[in-house]
Structure formats: C-alpha cells, structure tokens
N, C-alpha and C positions, 0 to 999 in steps of 0.2 A: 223553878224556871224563873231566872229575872228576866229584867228589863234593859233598856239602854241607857238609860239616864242616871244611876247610881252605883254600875257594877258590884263593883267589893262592899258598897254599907249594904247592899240589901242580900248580897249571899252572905254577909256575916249575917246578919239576923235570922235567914233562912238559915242558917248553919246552928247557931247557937237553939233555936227549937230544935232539932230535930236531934243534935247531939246531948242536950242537956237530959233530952229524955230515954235516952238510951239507944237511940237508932243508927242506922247506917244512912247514908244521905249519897244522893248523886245531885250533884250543880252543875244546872246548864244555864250558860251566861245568852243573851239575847244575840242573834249572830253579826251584830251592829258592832259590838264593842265586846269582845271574848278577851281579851289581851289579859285584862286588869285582874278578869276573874281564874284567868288560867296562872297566870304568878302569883294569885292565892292560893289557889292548889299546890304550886311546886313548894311557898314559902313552907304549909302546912303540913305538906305531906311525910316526913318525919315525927308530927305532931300525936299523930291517929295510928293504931294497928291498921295494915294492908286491908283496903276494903272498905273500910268508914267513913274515911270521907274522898271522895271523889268529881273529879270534873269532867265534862262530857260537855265540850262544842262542835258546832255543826250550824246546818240551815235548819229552818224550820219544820223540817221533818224530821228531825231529831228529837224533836220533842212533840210531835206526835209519835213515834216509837215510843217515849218514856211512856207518856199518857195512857198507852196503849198496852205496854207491857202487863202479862201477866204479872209478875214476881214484885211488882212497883205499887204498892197498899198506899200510899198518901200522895198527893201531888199539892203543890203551893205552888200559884202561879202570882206574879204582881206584872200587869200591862194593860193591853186594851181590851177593852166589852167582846170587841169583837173575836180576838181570841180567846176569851176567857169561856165563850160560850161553846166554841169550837172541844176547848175540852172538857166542859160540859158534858157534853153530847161524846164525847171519845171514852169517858169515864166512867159514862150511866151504865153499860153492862156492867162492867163489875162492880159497882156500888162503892169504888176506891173513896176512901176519904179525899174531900178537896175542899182547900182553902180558893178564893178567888179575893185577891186587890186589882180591885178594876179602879180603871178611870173614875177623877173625881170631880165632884161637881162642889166642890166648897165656898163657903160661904161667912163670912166676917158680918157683924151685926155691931153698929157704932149704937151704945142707948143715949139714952137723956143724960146731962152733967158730964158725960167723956170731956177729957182734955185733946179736942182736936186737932191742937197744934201738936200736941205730941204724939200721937194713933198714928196722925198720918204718913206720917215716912215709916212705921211699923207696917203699918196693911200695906204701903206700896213695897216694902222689901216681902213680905207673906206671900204677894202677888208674881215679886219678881225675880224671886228666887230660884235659881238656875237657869235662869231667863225663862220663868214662867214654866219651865217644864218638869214639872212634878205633880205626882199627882194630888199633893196635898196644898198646892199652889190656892189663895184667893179667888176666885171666880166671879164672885158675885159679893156684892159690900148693898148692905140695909143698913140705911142713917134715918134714922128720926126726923121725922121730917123738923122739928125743933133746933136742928143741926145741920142740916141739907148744905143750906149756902153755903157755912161755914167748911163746912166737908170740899163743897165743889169747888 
C-alpha cells in the first residue's frame, strides 16, 4: 500500500521486495494518485505469469479489505502514523507480517569545520525536495553552535 507522493518509485520498490523473493504481490496506489501506478500494472503485466503481480485501486477501504484479508501474509505500508496504526490494529489478529514507513521526523546535523557555504543549498534542497513532501524530507537541522551564525 503506497502513498501519494511517489507513486511508481515506491511500488517499484515495493515490487522489487516482494518479487525478488519469490512472492506474489498485490499494489494498492493511495486513492489520491492511482493513475501512475495503475500504467505500471498494464506497462508490466505481460512481464509476470497471470497472478504475480497485481494492482488493486480503490478508496480506503480497499485497503483495509487487503489488511484484513485472510489469504494476504505481509502487508507494507509507507504513509501516515495514523494509518499506519490503523493497520496495526487490523493485522494484530492474524499476526500477518507488517512492514510500516511512517511519517518522518528527520534530522541533518551541521558539526564543527563543515563548509557552510556549501551544506547550505544541500540541506535546503534535503528540506525541499518535493516541496518538502517526503518523508525523508530535513525537518530539523542541529548546527554547532561554533557555526550558528554562519548557518543562519
């Protein structure tokens, strides 16, 4: 189950786990943005014997059905806390394997001796890359205080 914000790279990765290891995979794109990940499916679907790899969009209750399904052993979720607990708690009876990428809280750390002239346009793209919306996005930047001014 992805997200809105990367479609196609994060069901390719989600894809590449689960087929590299020998599974069968269903992809459900976040009901925001399904397009990209569903002309993944059609590009690939000659790729895979019938069955292996699969896409499945819908509203969010689509994927509480997946979470919920008997026959569905893993689930990989990458999005917010708050649905990540949701299947959590959808998953705990059957003990299904689950991955969770939740929301991040990250953090750049400028030390002593950096080249501030040069970091800085680096952390501010870290920060605003995709216009900030990722979850591997800068959040928080710790400068030395040796470097503060120079930083600010």
């Amino acid at each position: 189950i992805t997200l809105w914000n990367f479609p196609p790279l994060m069901g390719a990765w989600k894809m590449a786990e689960a087929l590299v290891t020998g599974n069968t995979m269903v992809l459900k794109p976040s009901p925001y943005t399904p397009l990209s990940t569903l002309l993944l499916g059609e590009v690939l679907a000659d790729s895979f014997p019938a069955g292996v790899f699969n896409v499945v969009s819908g509203n969010n209750d689509v994927g509480k059905w997946i979470t919920e399904h008997p026959d569905v052993a893993k689930i990989s979720f990458t999005g917010s806390t708050r649905t990540g607990k949701a299947i959590q708690a959808a998953t705990s009876g059957t003990l299904k394997r689950l991955t969770l990428e939740l929301g991040g809280n990250d953090a750049a750390v400028v030390l002593p001796g950096s080249d501030v002239k040069k970091l800085a346009p680096q952390l501010f793209g870290g920060a605003m890359r995709n216009t900030g919306q990722v979850c591997v996005a800068i959040k928080r930047l710790f400068v030395h205080e040796s470097q503060y001014e120079e930083m600010v």
